[in-house]
C-alpha positions in Angstrom: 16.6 -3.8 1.5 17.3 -0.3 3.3 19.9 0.8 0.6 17.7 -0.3 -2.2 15.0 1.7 -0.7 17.7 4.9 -0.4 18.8 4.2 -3.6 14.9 4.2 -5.1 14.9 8.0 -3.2 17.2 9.5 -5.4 15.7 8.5 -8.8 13.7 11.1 -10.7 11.8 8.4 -12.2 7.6 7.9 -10.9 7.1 5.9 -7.3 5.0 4.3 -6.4 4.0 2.4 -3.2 1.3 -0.7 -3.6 0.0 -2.4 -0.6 -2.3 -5.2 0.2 -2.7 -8.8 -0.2 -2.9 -11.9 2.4 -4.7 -13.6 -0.4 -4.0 -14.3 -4.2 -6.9 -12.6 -4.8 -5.0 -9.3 -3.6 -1.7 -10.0 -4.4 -1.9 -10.9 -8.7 -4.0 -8.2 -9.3 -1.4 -6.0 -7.4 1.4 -7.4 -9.5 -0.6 -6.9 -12.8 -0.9 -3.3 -11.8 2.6 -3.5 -11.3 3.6 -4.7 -14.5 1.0 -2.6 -16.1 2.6 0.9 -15.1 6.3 -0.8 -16.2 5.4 -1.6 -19.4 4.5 2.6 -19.4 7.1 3.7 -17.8 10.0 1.6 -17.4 12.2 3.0 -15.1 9.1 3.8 -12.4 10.5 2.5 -8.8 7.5 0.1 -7.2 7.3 -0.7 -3.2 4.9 -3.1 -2.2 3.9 -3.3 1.4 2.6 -5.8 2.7 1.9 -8.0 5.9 4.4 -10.3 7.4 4.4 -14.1 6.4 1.8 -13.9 4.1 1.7 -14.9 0.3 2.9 -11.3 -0.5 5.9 -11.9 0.7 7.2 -14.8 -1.6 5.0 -13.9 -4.5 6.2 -10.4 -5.1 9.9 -10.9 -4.9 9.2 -14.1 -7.1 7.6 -11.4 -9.6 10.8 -9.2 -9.5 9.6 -6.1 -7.1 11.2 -5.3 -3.6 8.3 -5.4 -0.6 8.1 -4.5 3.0 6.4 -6.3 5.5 3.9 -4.8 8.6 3.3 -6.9 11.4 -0.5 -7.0 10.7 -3.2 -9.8 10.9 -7.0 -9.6 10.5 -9.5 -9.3 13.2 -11.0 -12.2 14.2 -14.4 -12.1 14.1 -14.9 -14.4 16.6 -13.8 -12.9 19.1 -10.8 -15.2 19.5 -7.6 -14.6 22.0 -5.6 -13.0 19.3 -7.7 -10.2 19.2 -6.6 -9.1 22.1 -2.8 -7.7 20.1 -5.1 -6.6 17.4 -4.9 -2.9 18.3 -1.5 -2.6 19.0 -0.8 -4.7 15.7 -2.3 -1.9 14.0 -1.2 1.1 15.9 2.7 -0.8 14.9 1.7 -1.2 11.7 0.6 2.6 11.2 3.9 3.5 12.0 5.8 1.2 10.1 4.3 2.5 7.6 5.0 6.6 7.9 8.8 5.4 8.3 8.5 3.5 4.9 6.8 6.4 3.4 9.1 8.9 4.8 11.6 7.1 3.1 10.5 6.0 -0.1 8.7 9.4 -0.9 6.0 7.5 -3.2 3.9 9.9 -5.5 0.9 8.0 -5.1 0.2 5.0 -2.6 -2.2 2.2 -3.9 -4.2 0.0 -2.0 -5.4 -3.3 -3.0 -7.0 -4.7 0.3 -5.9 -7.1 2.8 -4.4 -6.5 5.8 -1.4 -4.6 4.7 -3.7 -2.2 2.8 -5.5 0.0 5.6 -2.4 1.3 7.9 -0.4 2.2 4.2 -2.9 3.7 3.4 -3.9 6.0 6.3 -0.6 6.3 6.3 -0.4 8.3 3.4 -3.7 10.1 3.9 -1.8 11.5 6.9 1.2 12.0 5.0 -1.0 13.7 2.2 0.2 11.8 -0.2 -2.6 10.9 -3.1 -3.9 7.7 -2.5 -5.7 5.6 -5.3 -8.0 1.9 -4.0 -8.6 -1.1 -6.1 -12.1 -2.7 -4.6 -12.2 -6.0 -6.3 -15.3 -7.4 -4.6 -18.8 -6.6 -5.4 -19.0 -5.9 -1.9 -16.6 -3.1 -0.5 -14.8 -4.4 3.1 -15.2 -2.2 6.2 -11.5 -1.0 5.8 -11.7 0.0 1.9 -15.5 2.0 2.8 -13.4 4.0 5.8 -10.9 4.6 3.1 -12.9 5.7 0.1 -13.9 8.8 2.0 -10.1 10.2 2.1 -9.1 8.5 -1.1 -8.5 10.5 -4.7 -9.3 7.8 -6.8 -11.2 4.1 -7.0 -10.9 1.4 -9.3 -14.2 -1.0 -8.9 -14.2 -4.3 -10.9 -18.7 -4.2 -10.4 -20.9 -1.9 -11.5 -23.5 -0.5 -9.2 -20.9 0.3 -6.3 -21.8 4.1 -6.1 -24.1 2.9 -3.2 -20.7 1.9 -1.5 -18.3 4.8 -2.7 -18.9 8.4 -4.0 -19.1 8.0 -7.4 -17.4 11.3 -8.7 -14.0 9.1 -7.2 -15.2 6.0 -8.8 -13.7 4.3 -11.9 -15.3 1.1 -13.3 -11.9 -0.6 -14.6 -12.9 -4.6 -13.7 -9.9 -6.6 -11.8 -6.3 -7.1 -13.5 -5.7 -10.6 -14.2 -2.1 -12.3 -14.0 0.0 -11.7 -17.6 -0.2 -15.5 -18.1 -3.7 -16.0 -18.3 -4.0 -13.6 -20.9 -5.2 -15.3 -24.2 -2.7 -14.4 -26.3 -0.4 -16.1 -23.5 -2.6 -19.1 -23.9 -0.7 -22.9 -25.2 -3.1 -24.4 -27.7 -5.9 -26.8 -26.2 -4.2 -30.1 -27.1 -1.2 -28.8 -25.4 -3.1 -28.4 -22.4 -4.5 -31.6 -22.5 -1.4 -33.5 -22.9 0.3 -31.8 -20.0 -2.8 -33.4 -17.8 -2.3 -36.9 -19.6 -6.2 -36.5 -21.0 -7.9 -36.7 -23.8 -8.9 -33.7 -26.0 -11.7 -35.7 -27.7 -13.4 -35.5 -24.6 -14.9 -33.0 -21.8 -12.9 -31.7 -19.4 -13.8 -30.1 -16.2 -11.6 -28.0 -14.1 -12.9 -28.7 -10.4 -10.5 -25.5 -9.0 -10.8 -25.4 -5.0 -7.5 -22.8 -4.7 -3.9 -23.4 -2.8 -5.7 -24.3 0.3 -8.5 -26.1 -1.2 -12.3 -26.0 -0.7 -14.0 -29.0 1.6 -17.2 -28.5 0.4 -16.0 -29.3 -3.3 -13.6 -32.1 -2.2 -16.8 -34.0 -0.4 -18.5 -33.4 -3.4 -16.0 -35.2 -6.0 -15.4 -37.9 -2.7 -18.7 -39.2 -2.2 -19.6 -39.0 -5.9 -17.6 -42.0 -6.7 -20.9 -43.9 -8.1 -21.8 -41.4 -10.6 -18.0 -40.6 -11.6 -17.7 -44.2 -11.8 -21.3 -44.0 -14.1 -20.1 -41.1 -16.2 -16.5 -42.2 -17.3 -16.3 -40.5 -20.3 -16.2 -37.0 -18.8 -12.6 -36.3 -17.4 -11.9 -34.0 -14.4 -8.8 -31.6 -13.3 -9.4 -31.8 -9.6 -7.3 -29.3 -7.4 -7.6 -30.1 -4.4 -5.6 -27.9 -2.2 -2.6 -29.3 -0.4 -4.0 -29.6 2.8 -6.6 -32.3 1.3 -3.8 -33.9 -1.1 -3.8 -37.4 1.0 -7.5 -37.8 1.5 -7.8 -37.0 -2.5 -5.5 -38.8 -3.8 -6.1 -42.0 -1.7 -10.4 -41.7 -2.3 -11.9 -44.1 -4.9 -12.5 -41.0 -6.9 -9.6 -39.9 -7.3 -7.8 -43.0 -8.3 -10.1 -42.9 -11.4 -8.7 -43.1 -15.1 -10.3 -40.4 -16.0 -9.8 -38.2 -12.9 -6.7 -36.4 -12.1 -5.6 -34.9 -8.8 -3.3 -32.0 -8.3 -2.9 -30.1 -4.5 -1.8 -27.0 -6.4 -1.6 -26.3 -10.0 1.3 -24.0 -10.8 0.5 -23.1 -14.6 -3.1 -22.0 -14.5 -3.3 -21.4 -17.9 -2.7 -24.8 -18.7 -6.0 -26.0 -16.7 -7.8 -22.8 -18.1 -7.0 -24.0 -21.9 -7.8 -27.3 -21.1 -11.3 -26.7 -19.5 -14.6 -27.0 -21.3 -16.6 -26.3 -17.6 -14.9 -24.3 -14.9 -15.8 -25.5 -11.2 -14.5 -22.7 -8.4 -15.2 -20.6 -6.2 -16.7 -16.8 -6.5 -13.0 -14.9 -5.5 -13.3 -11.4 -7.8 -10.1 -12.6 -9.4 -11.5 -16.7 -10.1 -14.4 -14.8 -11.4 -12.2 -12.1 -13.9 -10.0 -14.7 -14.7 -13.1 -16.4 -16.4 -14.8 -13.6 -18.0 -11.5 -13.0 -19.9 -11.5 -16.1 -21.3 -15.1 -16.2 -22.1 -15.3 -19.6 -20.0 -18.4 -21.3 -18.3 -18.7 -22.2 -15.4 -20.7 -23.0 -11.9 -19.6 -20.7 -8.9 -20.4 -21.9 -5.4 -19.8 -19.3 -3.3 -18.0 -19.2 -0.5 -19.9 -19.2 3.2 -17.0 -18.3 5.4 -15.9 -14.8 4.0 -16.7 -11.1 5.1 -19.8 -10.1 4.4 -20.8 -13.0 2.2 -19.4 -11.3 -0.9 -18.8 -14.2 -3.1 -22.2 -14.7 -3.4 -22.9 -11.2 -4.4 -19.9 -12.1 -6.6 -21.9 -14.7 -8.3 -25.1 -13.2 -8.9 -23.2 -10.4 -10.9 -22.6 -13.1 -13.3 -25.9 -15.2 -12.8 -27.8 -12.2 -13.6 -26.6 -11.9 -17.1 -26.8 -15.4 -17.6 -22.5 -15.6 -17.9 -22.5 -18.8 -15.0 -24.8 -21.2 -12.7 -23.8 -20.9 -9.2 -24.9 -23.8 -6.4 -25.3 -23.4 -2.7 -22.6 -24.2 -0.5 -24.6 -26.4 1.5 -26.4 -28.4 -1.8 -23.1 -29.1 -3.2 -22.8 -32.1 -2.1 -25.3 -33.9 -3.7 -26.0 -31.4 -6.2 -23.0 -30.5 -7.6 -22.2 -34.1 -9.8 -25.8 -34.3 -11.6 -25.4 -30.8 -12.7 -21.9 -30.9 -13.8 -23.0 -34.0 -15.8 -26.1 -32.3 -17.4 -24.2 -29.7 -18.4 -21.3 -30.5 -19.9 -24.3 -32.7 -22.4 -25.9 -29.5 -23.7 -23.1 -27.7 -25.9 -25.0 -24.7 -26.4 -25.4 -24.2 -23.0 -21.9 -24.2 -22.6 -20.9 -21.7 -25.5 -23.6 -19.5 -24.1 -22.1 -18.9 -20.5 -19.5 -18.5 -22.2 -20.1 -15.9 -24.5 -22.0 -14.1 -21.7 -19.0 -14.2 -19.2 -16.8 -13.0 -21.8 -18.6 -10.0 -22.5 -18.4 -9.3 -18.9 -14.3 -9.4 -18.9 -12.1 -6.3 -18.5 -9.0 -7.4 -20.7 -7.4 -4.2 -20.2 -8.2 -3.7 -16.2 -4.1 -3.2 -15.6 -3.8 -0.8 -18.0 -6.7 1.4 -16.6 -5.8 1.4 -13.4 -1.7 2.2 -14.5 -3.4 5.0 -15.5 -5.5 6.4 -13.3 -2.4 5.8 -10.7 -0.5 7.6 -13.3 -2.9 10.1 -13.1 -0.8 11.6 -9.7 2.9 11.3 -10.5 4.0 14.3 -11.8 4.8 14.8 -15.5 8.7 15.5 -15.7 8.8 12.2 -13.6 7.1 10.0 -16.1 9.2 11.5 -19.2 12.4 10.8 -17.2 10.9 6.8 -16.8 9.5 6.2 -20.4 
């Protein structure tokens, strides 16, 4: 790794360092960006940083970029015993990261939160080196508000966030979504529907609970066996998460013909395509991934994240009439009736999602490539095209 990293020094070619992720709502959108300024400028040399044994760490190498890892973790907000390494994680972790700066002389250092994110990027705002963040949330993090006071530029996926961040640094560019999900990437619906076993004839909802799964919407499809049972004709993509695979896969519901049960779906745009209703979470990048394709859906926000964001998340969408969200805590016996009533009222359908569509960014990456591209200097990036 150290010689690839000496041998991205001498290149004349654009650098630049990306850092972030813990989640997959951090870590595509980073890659996107990635890809993004490549397609620009091919011969640009890209670092991602980002925290040890997190997704990052597979998922970027998978994607063909080189990444470093800081030991980092979040604070624990309750107060747990690991707090108590928390400060010298991050004091660590701030110098890890002015040696990999030092040595990878970036041009611009990007931030796309997570844990990673905050010591890269104070990092470089010691170091001076321009600094661009990518707030997907409708809610800005404590890290990314400390942040937007040093940084040059920041890409917002909400309006409205100029009560959050000084809006003479602000950019409204939405979230970057994963190259795959694009539509022109899309296979055709019956495609789709043949790689679940279903049938295209009929409607299909995507209950989407993400890699680790969501109990509130596994309880939901569990103890709605009666009305599943009842309502046959509608078929169901369940994701369950792998941590809930057993106690899925082994429920009354989800040995149903018409119900099919997946921990982890690998091809996303395979259950996207197939979808007429989208069940998930309110993650900024479930919610962009939607709006591009113009799907509808019901959000139920998550209760156990920062701030409560995903529900700010979800009224973006509510508000101009682009999705129904439910409670967390009405989910589970409210969450079966309305899927049912609304996959029976096609216009409803076609108008959430026409709405969410007209809230999608499909050229997010490319705005942010540019604004990034914004500080590398201009010999650089005619030494890369």
């Amino acid at each position: 790794m150290l010689q690839q990293i000496n041998k991205e020094m001498d290149s004349a070619s654009p650098r630049i360092l990306i850092s972030g992720g813990g989640t997959g709502g951090h870590v595509f959108p980073a890659i996107a960006i990635a890809d993004a300024i490549k397609m620009k400028y091919p011969q640009s040399d890209i670092l991602f940083v980002g925290a040890q044994e997190k997704l990052e760490m597979q998922a970027v190498p998978k994607a063909g970029y080189p990444i470093k890892g800081l030991w980092i973790s979040g604070f624990d907000r309750n107060f747990g015993a690991k707090n108590i390494l928390f400060p010298l994680k991050v004091v660590h972790s701030i110098w890890q990261a002015i040696s990999i700066l030092h040595r990878f002389k970036p041009d611009v250092v990007v931030g796309v939160g997570g844990y990673a994110s905050g010591p890269a990027l104070f990092a470089a705002v010691l170091l001076r080196i321009p600094t661009v963040i990518q707030e997907q949330n409708s809610f800005a993090g404590i890290t990314n508000k400390i942040l937007a006071k040093f940084a040059d530029k920041i890409g917002v996926a909400f309006p409205d966030m100029d009560l959050v961040f000084p809006a003479k640094k602000m950019v409204l560019t939405g979230n970057p979504v994963r190259n795959s999900l694009y539509p022109s990437q899309l296979p055709d619906r019956a495609t789709a529907c043949q790689y679940f076993k279903l049938d295209p004839s009929k409607k299909i909802v995507f209950v989407a609970g993400g890699s680790l799964g969501a109990r509130t919407l596994n309880n939901a499809m569990i103890f709605g066996k009666d009305i599943l049972l009842a309502n046959q004709e509608v078929q169901f993509i369940w994701q369950c998460g792998k941590f809930y695979a057993s106690l899925c896969k082994e429920s009354e519901s989800g040995s149903l013909p018409q119900v099919r049960v997946m921990p982890f779906i690998e091809d996303m745009s395979m259950a996207y395509q197939a979808a007429d209703l989208v069940v998930c979470r309110a993650g900024a990048l479930t919610i962009a991934e939607i709006c591009l394709l113009g799907k509808p859906s019901i959000l139920i926000p998550s209760p156990n994240v920062a701030e409560d964001h995903q529900s700010k998340n979800a009224l973006s969408l509510q508000q101009n009439a682009a999705a129904m969200t439910i409670k967390d805590d009405h989910v589970k016996n409210d969450l079966l009736p309305e899927i049912f009533k609304l996959v029976q009222d096609e216009d409803c359908l076609v108008a959430l999602g026409r709405n969410a569509l007209r809230l999608g960014f499909p050229d997010a990456a490319e705005k942010l490539a540019d604004i990034i591209l914004q500080f590398v200097p201009s010999d650089k990036k005619k030494a890369a095209i």
